[in-house]
LOPA-383655 format. One line per 4 residues: number of its first residue (from 1); for each residue x, y, z of C-alpha. Coordinates in Angstrom, 3 decimals, decimal comma, padded with zeros to 6 digits. Each point is the difference from the previous one (the first is absolute). Example, Ala and Ser with C-alpha at 12.3 -4.5 7.8 and 13.67 -1.06 7.14 Angstrom:
<sites>
1	012,300:-004,500:007,800 ~ 001,370:003,440:-000,660;
</sites>
This chain:
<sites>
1	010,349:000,150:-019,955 ~ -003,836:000,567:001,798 ~ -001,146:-001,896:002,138 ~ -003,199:-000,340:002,174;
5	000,008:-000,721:003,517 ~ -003,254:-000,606:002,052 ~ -000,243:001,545:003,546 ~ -002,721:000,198:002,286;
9	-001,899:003,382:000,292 ~ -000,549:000,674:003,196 ~ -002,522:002,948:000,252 ~ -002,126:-002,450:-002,668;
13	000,637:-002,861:002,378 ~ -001,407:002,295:003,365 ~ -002,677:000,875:-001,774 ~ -000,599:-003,433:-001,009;
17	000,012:-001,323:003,411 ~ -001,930:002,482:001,178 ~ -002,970:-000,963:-002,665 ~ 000,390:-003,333:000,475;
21	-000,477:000,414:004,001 ~ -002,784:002,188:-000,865 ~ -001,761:-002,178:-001,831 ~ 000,213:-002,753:002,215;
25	-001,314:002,063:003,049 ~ 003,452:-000,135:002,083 ~ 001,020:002,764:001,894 ~ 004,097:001,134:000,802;
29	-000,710:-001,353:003,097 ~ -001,642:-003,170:-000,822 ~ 003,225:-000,423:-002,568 ~ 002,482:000,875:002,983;
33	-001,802:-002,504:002,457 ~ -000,016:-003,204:-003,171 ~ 003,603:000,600:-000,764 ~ 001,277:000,376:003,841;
37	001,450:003,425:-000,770 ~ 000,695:001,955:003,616 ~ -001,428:003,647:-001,397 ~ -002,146:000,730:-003,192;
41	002,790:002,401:-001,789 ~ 001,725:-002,486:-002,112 ~ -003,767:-000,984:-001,584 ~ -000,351:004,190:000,000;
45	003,449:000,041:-002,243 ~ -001,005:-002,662:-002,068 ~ -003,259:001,451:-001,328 ~ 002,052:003,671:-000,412;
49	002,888:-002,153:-002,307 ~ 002,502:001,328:002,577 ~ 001,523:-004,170:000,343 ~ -001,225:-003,250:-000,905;
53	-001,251:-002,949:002,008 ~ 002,267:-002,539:000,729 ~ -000,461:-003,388:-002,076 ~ -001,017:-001,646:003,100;
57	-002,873:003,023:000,263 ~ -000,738:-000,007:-003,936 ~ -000,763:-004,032:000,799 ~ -002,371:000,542:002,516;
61	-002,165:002,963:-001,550 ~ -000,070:-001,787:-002,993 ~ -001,555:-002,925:002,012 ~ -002,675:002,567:002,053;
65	-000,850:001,942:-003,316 ~ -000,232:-003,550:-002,126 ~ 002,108:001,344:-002,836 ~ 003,742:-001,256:-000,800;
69	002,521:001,666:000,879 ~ 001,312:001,993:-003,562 ~ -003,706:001,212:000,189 ~ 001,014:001,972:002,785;
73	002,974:001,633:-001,837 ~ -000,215:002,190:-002,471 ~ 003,185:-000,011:-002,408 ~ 001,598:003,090:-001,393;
77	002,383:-000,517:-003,647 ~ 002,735:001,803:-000,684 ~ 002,383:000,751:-002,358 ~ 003,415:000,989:-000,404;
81	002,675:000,052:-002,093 ~ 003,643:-000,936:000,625 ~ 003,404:-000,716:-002,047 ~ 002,807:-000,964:001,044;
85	002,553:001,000:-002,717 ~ -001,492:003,769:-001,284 ~ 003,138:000,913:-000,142 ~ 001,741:000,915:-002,852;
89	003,510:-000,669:-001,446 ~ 000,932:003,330:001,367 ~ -001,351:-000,293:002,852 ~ 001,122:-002,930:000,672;
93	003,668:000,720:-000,466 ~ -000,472:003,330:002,340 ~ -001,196:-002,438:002,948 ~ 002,779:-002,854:-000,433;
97	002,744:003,475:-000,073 ~ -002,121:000,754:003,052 ~ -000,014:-003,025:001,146 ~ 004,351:-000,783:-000,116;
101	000,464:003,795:001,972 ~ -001,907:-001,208:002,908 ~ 001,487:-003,075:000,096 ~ 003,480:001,933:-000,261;
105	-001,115:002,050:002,716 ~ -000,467:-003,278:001,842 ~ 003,334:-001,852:-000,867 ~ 002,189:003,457:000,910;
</sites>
């Protein structure tokens, strides 16, 4: 079976940041100072992709850049396959023989 699965890139999402803060004329420091942060390096890792903002964060420089939220994100699809019963008949018979001498190593 494939699937997708959406995750958040987050070197696209840094740089994203880091536009839209550029754009708007912030600085680190002006971003630091609006979202009460202690030291500038968590805004630094944000724009390099190193972590994300929290929620709380992503909700206030969505408000100070006047965008919502999921514009800040960029998402990243995936895809990747997965089956659950591959194996075959032989197979399947080596495991459950595989399967009873462990447990008879466990009842002895």
């Amino acid at each position: 079976m494939i699937e997708s699965k959406t995750i958040i890139d987050m070197e696209k999402t840094g740089n994203n940041l880091r536009k839209y803060a550029y754009e708007n004329g912030y600085s680190v420091r002006d971003i630091q100072q609006y979202l009460g942060l202690s030291c500038p390096q968590p805004v630094y890792r944000w724009f390099k992709g190193i972590i994300l903002p929290s929620v709380d964060n992503l909700l206030l420089l969505s408000e100070l850049f006047h965008v919502h939220m999921e514009d800040l994100l960029v998402k990243q699809y995936t895809k990747y396959t997965y089956d659950c019963c591959l194996a075959t008949k032989a197979n399947s018979n080596q495991f459950v023989k595989r399967m009873q001498a462990y447990y008879s190593l466990l009842v002895a």
